[in-house]
C-alpha positions in Angstrom: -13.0 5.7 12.8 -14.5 6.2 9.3 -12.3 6.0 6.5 -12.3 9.4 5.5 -11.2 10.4 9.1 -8.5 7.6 9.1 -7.1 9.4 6.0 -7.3 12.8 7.6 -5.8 11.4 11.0 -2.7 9.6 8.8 -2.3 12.6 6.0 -2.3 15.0 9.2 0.3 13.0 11.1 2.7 12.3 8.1 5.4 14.6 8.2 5.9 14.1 12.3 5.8 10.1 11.2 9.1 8.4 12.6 7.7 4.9 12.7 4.4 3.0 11.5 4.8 1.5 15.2 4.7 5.7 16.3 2.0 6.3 13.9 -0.4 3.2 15.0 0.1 3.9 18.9 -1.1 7.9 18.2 -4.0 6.8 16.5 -5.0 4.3 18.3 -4.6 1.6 15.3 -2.5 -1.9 14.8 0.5 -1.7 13.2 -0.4 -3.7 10.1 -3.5 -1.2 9.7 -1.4 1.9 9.2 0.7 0.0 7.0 -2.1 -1.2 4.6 -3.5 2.7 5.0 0.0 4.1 3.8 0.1 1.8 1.0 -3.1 2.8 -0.3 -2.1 6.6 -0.1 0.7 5.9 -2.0 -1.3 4.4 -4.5 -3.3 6.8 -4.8 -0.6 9.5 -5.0 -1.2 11.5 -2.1 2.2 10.5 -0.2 5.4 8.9 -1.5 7.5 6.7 0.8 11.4 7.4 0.3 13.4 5.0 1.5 16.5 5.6 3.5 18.9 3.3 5.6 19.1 4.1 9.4 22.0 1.2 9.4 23.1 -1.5 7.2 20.6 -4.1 8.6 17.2 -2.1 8.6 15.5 -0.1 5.9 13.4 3.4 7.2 10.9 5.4 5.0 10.5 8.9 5.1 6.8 9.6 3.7 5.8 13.0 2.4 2.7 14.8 1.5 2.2 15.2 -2.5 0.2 18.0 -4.1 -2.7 15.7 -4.3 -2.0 14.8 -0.7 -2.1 18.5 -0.1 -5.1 19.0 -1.6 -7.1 16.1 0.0 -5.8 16.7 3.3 -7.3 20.3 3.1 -10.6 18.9 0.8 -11.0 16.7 3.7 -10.5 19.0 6.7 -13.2 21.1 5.5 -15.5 18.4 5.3 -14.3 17.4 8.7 -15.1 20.6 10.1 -18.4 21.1 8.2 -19.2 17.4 9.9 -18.5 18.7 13.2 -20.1 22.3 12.6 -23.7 20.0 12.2 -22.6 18.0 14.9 -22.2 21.0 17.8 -25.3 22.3 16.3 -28.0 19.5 16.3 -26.5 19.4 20.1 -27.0 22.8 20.8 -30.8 22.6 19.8 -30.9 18.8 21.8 -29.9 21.2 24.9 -32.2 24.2 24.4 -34.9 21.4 23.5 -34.1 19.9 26.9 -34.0 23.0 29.0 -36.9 24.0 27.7 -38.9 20.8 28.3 -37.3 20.4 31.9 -36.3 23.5 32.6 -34.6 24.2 36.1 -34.4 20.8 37.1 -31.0 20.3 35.0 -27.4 21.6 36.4 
């Protein structure tokens, strides 16, 4: 996964985060990955962690888009899209290209 879609994927899935644990097993990620990833949002100000206490032995964060995170997440999405518009397209003319040169053989 490239970083900008790691950020997309993380900055996307922040406000249903319960658990970096949650948030490693949907993306497909270890644990101490989405942790440095958060981190570096935060320092970059597009989340902020608020800390709360599920019980008196374990600490719980709460993370939450800021209006720079708002404003990546959508700068990003749009190059995400625009990625995968070029994408569907080159493959669309690798299938015409294809049909043409074999024509009904293919199914």
């Amino acid at each position: 996964m490239h970083n900008e879609e790691l950020t997309l994927s993380v900055l996307r899935n922040i406000d249903t985060l319960t658990t970096q644990k949650s948030l490693a097993d949907e993306l497909g990620l270890s644990v101490g990955k989405v942790n440095y990833v958060l981190k570096a949002l935060i320092e970059k100000g597009l989340i902020k962690a608020e800390n709360f206490f599920v019980n008196k032995n374990k600490n719980q964060y709460k993370y939450l888009l800021t209006d720079d995170g708002i404003k990546e997440k959508v700068s990003l999405t749009k190059k995400f899209i625009i990625r995968k518009k070029a994408e569907y397209e080159e493959l669309q003319r690798d299938l015409e290209a294809d049909t043409l040169k074999w024509g009904g053989q293919i199914k």
